[in-house]
N, C-alpha and C positions, 0 to 999 in steps of 0.2 A: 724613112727620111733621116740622114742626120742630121746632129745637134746645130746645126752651122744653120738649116733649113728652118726647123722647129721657132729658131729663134729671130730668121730672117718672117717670118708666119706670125707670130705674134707682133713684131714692130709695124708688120703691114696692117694688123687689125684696130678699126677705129674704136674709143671707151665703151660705145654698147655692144659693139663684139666681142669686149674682152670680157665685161658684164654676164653678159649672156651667156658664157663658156661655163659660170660656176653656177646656175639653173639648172633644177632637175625638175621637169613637170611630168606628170604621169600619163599612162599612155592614150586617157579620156582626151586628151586635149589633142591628139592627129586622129580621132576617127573623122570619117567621111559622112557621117549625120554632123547635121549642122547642129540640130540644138543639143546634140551629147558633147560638143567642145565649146562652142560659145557660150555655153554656163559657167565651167568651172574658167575659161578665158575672163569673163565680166567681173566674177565673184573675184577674183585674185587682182582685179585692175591691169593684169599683164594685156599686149598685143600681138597682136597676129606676128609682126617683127620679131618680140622678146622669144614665142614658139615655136619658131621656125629656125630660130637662132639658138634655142637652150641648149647648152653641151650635152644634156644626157635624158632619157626616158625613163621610169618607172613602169616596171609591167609591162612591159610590149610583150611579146611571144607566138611563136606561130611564123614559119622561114615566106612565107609568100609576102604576109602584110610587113615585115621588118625589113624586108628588101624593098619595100612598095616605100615605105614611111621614107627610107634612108636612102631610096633615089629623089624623091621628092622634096625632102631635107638638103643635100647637097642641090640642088636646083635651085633650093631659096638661098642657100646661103653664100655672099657673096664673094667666097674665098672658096668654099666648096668642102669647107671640113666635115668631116662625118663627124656623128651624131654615137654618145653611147650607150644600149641599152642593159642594165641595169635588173633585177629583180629578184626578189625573194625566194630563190632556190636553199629551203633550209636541207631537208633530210633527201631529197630527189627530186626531179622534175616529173614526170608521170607517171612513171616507177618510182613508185612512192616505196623508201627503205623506213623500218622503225625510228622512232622519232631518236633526237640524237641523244638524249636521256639515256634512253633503250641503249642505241648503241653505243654509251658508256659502259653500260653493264656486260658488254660482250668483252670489254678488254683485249681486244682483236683490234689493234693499229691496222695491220695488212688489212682487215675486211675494210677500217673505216678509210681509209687510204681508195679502198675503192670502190666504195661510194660514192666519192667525193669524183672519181673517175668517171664512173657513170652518171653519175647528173652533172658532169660536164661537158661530156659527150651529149645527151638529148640538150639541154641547153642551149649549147654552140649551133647545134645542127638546127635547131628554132629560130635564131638569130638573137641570142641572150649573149653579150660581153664579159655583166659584172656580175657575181652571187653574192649576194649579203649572208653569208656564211663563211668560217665559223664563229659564231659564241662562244665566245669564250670567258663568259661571265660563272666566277663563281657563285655556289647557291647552297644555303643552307636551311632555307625555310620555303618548303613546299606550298606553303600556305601563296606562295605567288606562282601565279601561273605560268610564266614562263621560264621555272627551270626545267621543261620538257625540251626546252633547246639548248640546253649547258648539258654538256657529258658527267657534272659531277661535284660534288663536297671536296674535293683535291684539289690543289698548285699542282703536284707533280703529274697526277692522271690525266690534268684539264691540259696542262700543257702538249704532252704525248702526242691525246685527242687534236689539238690543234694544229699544229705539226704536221700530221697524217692528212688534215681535213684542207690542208694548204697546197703540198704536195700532190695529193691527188686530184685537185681541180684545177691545178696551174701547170701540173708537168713539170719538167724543165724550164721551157721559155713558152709559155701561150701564142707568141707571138708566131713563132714558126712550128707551133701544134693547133691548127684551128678545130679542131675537136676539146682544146681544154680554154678555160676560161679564168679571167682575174678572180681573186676572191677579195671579201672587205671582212676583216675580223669586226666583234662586237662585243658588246656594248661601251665604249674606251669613257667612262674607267668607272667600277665598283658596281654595277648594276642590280647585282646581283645582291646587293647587302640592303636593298631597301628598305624600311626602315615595317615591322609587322608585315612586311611579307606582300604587301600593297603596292600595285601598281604605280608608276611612276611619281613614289614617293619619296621621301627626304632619303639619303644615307650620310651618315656622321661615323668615321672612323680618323685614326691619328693615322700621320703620313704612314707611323710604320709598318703598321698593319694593312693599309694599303700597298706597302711593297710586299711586305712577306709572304701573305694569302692572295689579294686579287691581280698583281700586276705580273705574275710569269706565265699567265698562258697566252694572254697578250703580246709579252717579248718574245714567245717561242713562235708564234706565227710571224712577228716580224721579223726574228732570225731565219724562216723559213722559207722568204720573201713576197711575205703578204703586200698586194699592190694598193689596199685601200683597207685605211679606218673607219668605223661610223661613229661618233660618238653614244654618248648617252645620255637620255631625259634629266638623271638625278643631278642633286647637286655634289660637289666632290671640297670638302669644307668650305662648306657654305656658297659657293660659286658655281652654278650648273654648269657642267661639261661643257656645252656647246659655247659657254662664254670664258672659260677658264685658261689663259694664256698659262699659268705655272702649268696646268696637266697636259696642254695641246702641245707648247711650244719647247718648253722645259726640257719636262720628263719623255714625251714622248716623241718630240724630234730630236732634239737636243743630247737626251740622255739614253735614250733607245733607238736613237740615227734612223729612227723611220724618215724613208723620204718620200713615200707617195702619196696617196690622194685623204686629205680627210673631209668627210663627207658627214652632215650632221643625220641625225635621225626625223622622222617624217613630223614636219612643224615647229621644230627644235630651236631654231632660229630663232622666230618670231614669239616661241613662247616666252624668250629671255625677258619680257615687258609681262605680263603675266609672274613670271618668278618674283618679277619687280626687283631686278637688278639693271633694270634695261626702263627707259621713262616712256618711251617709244619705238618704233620700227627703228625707224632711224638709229637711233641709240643701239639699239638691238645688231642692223647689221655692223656698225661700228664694232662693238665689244667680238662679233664670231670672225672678222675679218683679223680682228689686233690678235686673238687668240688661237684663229690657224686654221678657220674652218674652208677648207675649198670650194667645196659644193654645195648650197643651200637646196635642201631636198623640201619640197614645196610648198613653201612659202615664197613670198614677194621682197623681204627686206632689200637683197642685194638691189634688186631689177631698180626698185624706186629709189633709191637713198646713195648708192655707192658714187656714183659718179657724182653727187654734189659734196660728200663727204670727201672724195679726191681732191675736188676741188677749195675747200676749207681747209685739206692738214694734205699738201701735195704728197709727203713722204710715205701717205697710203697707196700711191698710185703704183710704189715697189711692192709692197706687200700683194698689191692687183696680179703684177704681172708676175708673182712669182707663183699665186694659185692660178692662174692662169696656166703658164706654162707647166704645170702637173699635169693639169688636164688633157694638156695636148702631149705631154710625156707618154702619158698611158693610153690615147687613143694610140700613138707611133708604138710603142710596146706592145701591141696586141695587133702593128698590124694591117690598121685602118686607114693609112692612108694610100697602102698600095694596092689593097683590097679591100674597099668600103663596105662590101657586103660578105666579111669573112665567116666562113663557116656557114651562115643559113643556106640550107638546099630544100626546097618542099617537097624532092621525089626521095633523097637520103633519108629526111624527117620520117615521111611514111614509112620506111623499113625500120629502121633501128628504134624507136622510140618506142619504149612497152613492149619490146622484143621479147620474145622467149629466155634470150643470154640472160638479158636484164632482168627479169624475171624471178631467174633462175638464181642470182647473186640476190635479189633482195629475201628469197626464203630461207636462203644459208644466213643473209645477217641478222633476219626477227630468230633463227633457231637459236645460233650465237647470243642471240640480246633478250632470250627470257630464263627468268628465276624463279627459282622449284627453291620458294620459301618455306612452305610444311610440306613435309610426309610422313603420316602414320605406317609406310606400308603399302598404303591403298595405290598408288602409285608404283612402276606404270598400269597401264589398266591392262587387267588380264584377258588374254584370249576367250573367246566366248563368253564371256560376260553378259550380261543387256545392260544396256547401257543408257541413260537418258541425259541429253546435251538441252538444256531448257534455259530459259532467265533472258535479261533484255537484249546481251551482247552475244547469245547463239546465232543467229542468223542475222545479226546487225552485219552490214557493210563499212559502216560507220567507226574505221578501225585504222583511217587514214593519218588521226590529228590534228590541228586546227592549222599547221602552218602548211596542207598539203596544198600550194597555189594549183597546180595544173592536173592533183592528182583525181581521180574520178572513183566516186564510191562502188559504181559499179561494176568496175574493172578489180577491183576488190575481190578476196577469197574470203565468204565468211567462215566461222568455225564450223557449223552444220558442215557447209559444203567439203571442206578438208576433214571431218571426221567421219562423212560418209562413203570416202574413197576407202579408209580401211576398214570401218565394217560399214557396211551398207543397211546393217539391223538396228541400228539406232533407232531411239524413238525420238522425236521431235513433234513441238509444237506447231497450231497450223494461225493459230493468232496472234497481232501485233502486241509485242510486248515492249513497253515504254521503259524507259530510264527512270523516270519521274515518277509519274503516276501510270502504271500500267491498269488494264482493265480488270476489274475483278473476274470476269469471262479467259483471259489469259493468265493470268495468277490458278484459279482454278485448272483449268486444263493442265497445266505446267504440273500444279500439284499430283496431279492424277497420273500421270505420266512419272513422277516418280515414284510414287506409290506402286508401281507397275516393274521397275528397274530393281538390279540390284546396287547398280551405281550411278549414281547422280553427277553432272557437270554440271556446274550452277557456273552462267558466265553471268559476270555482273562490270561495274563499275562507272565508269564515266561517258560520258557523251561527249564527241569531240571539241563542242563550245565551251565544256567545263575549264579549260586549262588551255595554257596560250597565253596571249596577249591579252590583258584588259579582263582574265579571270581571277583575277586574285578571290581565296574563298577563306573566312575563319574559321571552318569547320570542316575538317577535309576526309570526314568519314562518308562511309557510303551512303547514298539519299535512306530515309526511313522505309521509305516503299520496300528497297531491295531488303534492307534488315529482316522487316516483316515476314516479308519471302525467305528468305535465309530459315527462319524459325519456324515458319509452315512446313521445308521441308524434310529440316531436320529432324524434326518433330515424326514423320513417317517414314522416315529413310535414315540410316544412321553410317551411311558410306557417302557423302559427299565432297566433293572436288570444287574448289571454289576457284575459276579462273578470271582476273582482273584484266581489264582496259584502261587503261588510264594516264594521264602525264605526267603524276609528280606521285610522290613517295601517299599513302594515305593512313590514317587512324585507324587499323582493321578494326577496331573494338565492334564486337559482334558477330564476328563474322572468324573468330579464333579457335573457335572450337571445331572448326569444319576439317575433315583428314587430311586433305591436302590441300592447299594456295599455292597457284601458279602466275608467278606477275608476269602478264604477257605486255605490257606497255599499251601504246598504239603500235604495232605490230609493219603495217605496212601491206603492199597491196596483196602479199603472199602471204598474210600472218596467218589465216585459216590453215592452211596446208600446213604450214609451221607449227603451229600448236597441236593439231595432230599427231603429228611424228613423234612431238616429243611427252604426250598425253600416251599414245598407247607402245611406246617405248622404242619407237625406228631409230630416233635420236634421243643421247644420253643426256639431260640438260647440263651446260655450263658454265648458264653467265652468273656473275658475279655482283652484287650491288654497288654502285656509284655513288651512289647518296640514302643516306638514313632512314629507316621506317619510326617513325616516333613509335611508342607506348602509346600515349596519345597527345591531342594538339595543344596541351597545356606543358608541356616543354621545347618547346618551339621557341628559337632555334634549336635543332639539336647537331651536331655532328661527331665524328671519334675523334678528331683533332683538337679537342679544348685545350686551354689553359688550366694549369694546375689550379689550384685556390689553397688561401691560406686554411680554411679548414673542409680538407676534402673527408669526401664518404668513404667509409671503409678502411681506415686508416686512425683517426681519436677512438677512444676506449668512451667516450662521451655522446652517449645516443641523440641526443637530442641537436645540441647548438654544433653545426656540420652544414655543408651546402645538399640541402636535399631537399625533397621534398615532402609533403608527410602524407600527401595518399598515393604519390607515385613513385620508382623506382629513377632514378637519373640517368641509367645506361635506356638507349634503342631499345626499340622491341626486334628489328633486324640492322644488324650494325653496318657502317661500310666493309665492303669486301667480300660481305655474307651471301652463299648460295650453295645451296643443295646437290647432290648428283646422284642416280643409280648407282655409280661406284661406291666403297665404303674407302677414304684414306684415310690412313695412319702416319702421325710425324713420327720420327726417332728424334733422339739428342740432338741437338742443336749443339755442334765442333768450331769454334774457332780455331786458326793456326796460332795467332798470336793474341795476348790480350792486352798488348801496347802498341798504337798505333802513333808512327812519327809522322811528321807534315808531309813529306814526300814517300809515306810508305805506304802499304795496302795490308788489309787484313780481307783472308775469304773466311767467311762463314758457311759451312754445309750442313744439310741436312738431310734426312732419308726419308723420303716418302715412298710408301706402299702402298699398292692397291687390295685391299683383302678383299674382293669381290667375284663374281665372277663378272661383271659386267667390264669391259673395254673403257673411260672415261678420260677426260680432262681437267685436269686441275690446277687452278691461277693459286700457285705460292708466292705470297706474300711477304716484304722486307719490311719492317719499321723501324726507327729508330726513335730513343731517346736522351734529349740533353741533359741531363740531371742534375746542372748547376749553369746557370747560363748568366750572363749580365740585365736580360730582361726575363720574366717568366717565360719559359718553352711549354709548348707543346706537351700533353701526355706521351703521345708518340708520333711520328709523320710518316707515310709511306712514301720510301725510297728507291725500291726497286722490285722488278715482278717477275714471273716463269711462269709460261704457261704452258703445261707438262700435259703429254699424251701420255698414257700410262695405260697398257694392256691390263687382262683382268689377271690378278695373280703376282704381278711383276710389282718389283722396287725399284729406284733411284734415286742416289745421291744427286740433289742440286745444289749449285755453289754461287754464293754472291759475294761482288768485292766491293770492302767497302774505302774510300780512299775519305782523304780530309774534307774534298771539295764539298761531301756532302753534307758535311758535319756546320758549314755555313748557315748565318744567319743577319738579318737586318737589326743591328744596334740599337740605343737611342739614340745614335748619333748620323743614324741612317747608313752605317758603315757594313758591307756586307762580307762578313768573318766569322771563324770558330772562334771556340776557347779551350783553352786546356782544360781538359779534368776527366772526368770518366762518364762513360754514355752507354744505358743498353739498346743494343740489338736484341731485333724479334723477329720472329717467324714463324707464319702460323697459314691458315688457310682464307682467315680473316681477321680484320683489326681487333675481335673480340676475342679469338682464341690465339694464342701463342705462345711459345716457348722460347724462353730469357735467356741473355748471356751477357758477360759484362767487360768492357775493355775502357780503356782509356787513349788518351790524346795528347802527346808531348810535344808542345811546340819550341 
């Protein structure tokens, strides 16, 4: 339809049709059981009219019912517009890929590029529209549970990620690819800085730290032509997202020329009375309407309140029709008005979905997205060996994540079953082993079984409810039970392997002294088979950390990007009065950037050509890496830089550029990075976004913790 159409469609539509366009109800309210819709129908005061007319679905899935719901939908409605659905596609649709944490850590844009490919492909073929992916909140305190869906402690990485995660689910044009689908980046704005690491709790930072750290993976997906915002629960000084015209309307239409859909997060609306910046509903949809909210995801404000609030301050009735015609922007965008039932087919669904192909790409991205944190050695495990694979997470399923909506535990690879395709001699347990509280019958047996080995895989870590949404936890070491177990086995075995599950960064304390740790995340539907390969050495590990391992949870936040301090560690000849701590160390116990490989590399000097750089000139830095191994591997070299005199404090260092080097066993190469001005930019107190003149080192290294300095300047 063109714009000529679009908008002759909206002047036809009467106020509760226009109303009705920015409702999102979930997909409870069109089943065909009476009393599964007419509950949550009473409980929200809506009517059978407001559901039959809301622009968009929550959670539908599945190509037969979506086609059923969306013939039935144009039937009621009395213009005949289609309906759009909407849902929580974060890391894949049933091919479930590592959670996107994880695949931060692979540092693979191409793999995450298509991921985002294939869970837009099962999606679309389902009859899904929109994915509420990517996140692109940044996170620095694991202590909250949902940075298992942030790729990372970076601006520059998170941006990348987001980028790739846009691109690959939108294509070119969605609209004439019905195999890809819109995306909504998240959480708009600061989500991620919650305030101790808690669930949708307070965040207080100044604007400009707001631009410098959280606000560029957000503009990189809307440079990348992200179709939909969601907002965020927190407040963004002092003013929750969903009520905040300066973040909505400002900065993020205004100032970031987003123009499509923003859409709050689930309740978000209505809790603005709860925040108590809102007196009532009422009040409430007023403040998310003045400040740019399109979609009210479900909740009732708009349905009850807007049409009298139009009729109080008429000049709202513009702001109506301009969330309005978004709405119907992006149904035309994708498509739906020429083919209402775009993309779901229920005999294509049966073939492609948890296909082999897909399958096969989600074990390349958990291989990609785990980190080979210690090794003594013990690592890879040797031929003939005995081997014993024991603890809660060996034959757990339960390796999907807490955001897998469609993905199925049982269609899962657990570790047993991909550690028994290469040796078949494993010993394994035949008892339920818990997370929590396992049996002392299964603690037992497991013990015994190693006692019996030469080498132990102790999987341990989390349970997928631990971490996610609504887990925030202030202790983020592994439960006591497993400790126990850890020291039972050590105790009788002194070769053990410690392989983690889990969503966010954790306190190892305890579990350090084990020979090797391998962070497999939540892995995904192939992660058995994945850990595998890379346990008894088919594949070389390569990923790389995204986000920080603390020491432990008593310096939380931690990240490598801090701000200098007036009296830093390691630097006064004055032991004492310094920013430290006095029973802990201040650096990570694994930094960003940091991860292990078979290979052994070696940096050389670090060359620049020049060591004055002018505004429009370029400086390359090169460096020689070798592989002194005999092993084949891959290695992520790493750029930082640092401003060493800036108008506000900088950064220690900031990662600006990456390489990710195949490097045969034996062989060298020179890599080369340019560095130009643009990078040397930064957010002012004046919110001005500029270098400065003076001099900055460069680094490179294989992670933020190890590198080797060079020093140039900046003549403007």
């Amino acid at each position: 339809m063109k714009q000529d159409g679009l908008v002759r469609l909206l002047e036809s539509m009467t106020m509760d049709e226009k109303i009705n366009q920015l409702i999102q109800l979930a997909a409870t309210f069109y089943s065909e059981d009476s009393k599964e819709n007419t509950g949550p129908i009473r409980e929200v005061g809506l009517t059978e009219e407001n559901v039959w007319n809301a622009g968009s679905i929550l959670g539908q899935s599945g190509a037969a019912e979506s086609i059923k719901i969306q013939r039935k939908y144009m039937e009621k409605h009395r213009l005949g517009v289609p309906v759009l659905f909407m849902a929580d596609v974060i890391h894949g649709f049933r091919t479930i890929f590592p959670i996107p944490l994880a695949l931060g850590c692979s540092w693979d844009l191409e793999m995450a590029e298509k991921v985002a490919e294939i869970s837009a492909r099962e999606a679309s073929v389902s009859g899904v529209h929109v994915v509420f992916s990517p996140m692109a909140d940044l996170v620095r305190d694991p202590r909250w549970g949902r940075v298992m869906e942030s790729t990372g402690e970076d601006p520059l990485l998170n941006s990348f990620f987001a980028t790739a995660f846009v691109k690959g689910y939108q294509g070119k044009d969605p609209g004439k690819e019905p195999e890809r689908v819109a995306a909504c980046v998240k959480h708009y704005a600061g989500y991620g800085a919650v305030s101790g690491g808690r669930e949708y709790n307070t965040v207080n930072m100044s604007e400009r730290q707001l631009r410098e750290s959280y606000l560029s993976a957000y503009h990189a997906a809307i440079e990348a032509g992200v179709k939909v915002v969601m907002t965020s629960f927190n407040t963004v000084d002092g003013i929750p997202a969903t009520g905040n015209a300066w973040l909505l309307r400002r900065l993020l239409r205004e100032e970031q020329k987003f123009e499509g859909i923003i859409i709050s997060d689930w309740g978000a609306v209505e809790e603005l009375t709860v925040h108590a910046v809102a007196k009532d509903r009422k009040e409430a949809a007023l403040l998310a309407l003045k400040a740019g909210v399109d979609i009210e995801m479900m909740t009732s404000c708009y349905a009850h309140h807007l049409e009298e609030l139009a009729a109080e301050e008429p000049s709202l009735e513009t702001l109506l029709d301009q969330a309005v015609m978004r709405v119907l922007k992006l149904k035309n965008d994708l498509g739906l008005f020429e083919d209402p039932f775009r993309g779901a087919d229920p005999e294509k669904e049966e073939r492609i979905v948890l296909c082999q192909e897909h399958r096969q790409v989600a074990r390349e991205a958990a291989l990609k997205s785990i980190v080979l944190l210690k090794n003594d050695g013990i690592l890879p495990v040797k031929e003939g060996v005995q081997v014993a694979v024991i603890g809660p997470g060996a034959a757990s399923k339960d390796i999907l994540g807490a955001w897998s909506w469609q993905g199925r535990t049982q269609e899962a690879v657990s570790m047993i079953e991909g550690a028994k395709k290469i040796d078949p001699k494993i010993l394994t347990g035949s008892e339920p082993f818990d997370y929590i509280a396992p049996s002392a019958k299964a603690v037992s047996e497991a013990v015994q079984l190693a006692e019996r080995s030469e080498v132990v895989i102790l999987a341990l870590g989390e349970p997928a409810w631990m971490s996610g949404e609504a887990a925030s936890r202030s202790d983020i070491r592994l439960p006591e039970s497993q400790l126990e177990f850890f020291r039972k086995v050590r105790k009788i075995n002194k070769n053990v392997i410690v392989v983690l599950y889990n969503g966010r960064p954790l306190d190892l304390q305890g579990i350090n002294d084990a020979n090797g740790i391998v962070e497999a995340w939540f892995p995904g539907t192939e992660g058995g088979h994945a850990l595998a390969e890379v346990l008894w050495g088919k594949f070389n590990p390569c990923g790389r950390l995204c986000m920080s391992f603390p020491e432990q949870a008593g310096q939380l936040p931690i990240y490598y990007n801090a701000d200098n301090t007036g009296r830093p560690a390691g630097i006064s000849a004055e032991p004492k009065y310094i920013s430290k701590y006095l029973d802990v160390a201040n650096e990570a116990k694994y930094a960003f950037g940091f991860g292990l490989s078979y290979s052994e590399f070696h940096y050389g000097q670090l060359v620049l050509d020049k060591n004055v750089l002018a505004s429009d000139g370029r400086i390359s830095a090169t460096i020689e890496v070798e592989n002194r191994s005999k092993a084949d591997g891959l290695e992520t070299v790493q750029l930082y830089i640092r401003d060493l005199v800036g108008e506000v404090v900088r950064p220690i260092k900031e990662l600006k550029d990456f390489r990710r080097l195949a490097l045969p066993a034996g062989q060298k190469c020179k890599v080369t990075f340019t560095i130009e001005e643009s990078m040397l930019r930064y957010f002012h107190s004046d919110q001005s976004f500029t270098s400065d003149a003076g001099e900055f080192d460069v680094m490179i290294g294989p992670d933020s913790a190890n590198l080797t300095t060079q020093r140039f300047r900046l003549i403007k």
